[in-house]
matplotlib code that plots the C-alpha trace (Angstrom):
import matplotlib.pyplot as plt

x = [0.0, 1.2, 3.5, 1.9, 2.6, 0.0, 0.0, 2.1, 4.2, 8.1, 9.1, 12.1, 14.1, 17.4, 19.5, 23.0, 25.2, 25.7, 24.8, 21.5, 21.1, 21.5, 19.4, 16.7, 17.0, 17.0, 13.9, 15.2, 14.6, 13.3, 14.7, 14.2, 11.5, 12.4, 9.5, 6.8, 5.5, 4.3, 7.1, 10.1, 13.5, 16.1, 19.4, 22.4, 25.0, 28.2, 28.6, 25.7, 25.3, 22.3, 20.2, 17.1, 15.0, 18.2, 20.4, 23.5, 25.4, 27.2, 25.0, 27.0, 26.4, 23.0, 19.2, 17.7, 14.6, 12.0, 8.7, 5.8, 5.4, 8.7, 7.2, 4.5, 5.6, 3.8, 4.0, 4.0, 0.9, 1.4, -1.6, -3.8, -3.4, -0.5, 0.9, 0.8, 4.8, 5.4, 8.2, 10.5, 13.6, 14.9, 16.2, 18.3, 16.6, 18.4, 16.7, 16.3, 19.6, 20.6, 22.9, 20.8, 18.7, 17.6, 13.8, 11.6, 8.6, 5.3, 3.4, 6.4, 6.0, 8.6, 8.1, 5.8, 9.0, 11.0, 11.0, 14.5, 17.7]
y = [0.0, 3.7, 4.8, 7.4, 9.0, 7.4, 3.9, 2.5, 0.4, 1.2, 1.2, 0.1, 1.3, 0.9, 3.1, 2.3, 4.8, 8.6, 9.4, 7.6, 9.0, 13.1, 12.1, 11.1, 14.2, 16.4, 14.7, 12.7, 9.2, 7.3, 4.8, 1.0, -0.1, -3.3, -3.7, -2.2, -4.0, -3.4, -6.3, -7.0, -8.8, -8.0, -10.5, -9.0, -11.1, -8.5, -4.8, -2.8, 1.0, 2.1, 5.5, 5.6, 8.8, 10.9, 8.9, 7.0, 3.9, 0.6, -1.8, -5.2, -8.4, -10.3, -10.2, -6.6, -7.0, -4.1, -4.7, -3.2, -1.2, 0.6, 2.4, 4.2, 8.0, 10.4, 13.6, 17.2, 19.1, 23.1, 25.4, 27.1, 30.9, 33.2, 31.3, 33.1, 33.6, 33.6, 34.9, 31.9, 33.8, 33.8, 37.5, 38.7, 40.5, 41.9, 40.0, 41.8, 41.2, 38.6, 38.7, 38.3, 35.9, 34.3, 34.1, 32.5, 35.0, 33.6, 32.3, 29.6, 26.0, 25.3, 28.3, 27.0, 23.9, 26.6, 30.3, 31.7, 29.9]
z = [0.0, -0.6, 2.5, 4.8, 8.4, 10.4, 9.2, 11.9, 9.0, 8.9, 5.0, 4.3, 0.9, -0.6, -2.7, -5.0, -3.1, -2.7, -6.3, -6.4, -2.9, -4.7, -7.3, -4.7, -2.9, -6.2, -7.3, -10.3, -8.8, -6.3, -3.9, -4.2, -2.1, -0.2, 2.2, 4.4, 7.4, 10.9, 12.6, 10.0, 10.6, 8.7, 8.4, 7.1, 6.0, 6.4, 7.8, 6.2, 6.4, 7.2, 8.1, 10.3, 10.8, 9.6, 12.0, 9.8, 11.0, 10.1, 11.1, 11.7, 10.5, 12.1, 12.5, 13.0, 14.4, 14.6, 16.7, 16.2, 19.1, 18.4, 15.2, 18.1, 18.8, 20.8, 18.5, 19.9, 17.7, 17.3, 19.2, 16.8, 18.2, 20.0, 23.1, 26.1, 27.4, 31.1, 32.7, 34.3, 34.4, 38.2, 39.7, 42.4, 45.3, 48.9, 51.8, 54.5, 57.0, 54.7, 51.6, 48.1, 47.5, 44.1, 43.5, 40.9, 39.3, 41.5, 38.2, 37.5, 37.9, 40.4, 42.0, 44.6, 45.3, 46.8, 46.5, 47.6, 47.8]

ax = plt.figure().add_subplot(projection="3d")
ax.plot(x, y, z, "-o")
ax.set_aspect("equal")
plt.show()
């Protein structure tokens, strides 16, 4: 079936080498699918390189194994609208009969952990 984000299904592709790889990129080609599947095991006869997700490596020789429930991620999704900015940054104050003391703004997080150090 045609490749999308949200299928759960890792596709696995091949390319020649750094030229095929350019061409790809530029538009001219396409990489050779191998196989898309929700559980695959891959067994590699000698020192392969390989790239996931942007990541490059030699992979050494041996079974690669990818399970299902490591193609799951939990995404981040952008807020429609202007994000209200709170101020987090700590400041300096004098306390009094004591030397400075750093304090967190009130409306942080942490703030209510432990005010002055």
């Amino acid at each position: 079936s045609k490749p999308n984000h949200w299928d759960g299904m890792l596709e696995v592709v091949g390319v020649t080498g750094v030229v095929h790889l350019g061409q790809i990129q530029s538009g001219l080609r396409s990489a050779m699918r191998i196989a898309q599947g929700g559980h695959i095991k891959i067994h590699l006869n000698c020192e392969t390189p390989v790239q996931v997700d942007g990541e490059p490596w030699v992979q050494s020789a041996g079974d690669v194994v990818v399970l299902k429930s490591a193609l799951k991620a939990t995404m981040l999704k952008k807020l429609k609208g202007k994000m209200k900015r709170r101020n987090t940054e700590p400041f300096m104050v004098q306390g009094p009969g004591s030397g400075p003391q750093l304090v967190l703004p009130p409306e942080s997080d942490i703030s209510n952990h432990n005010n002055a150090f």
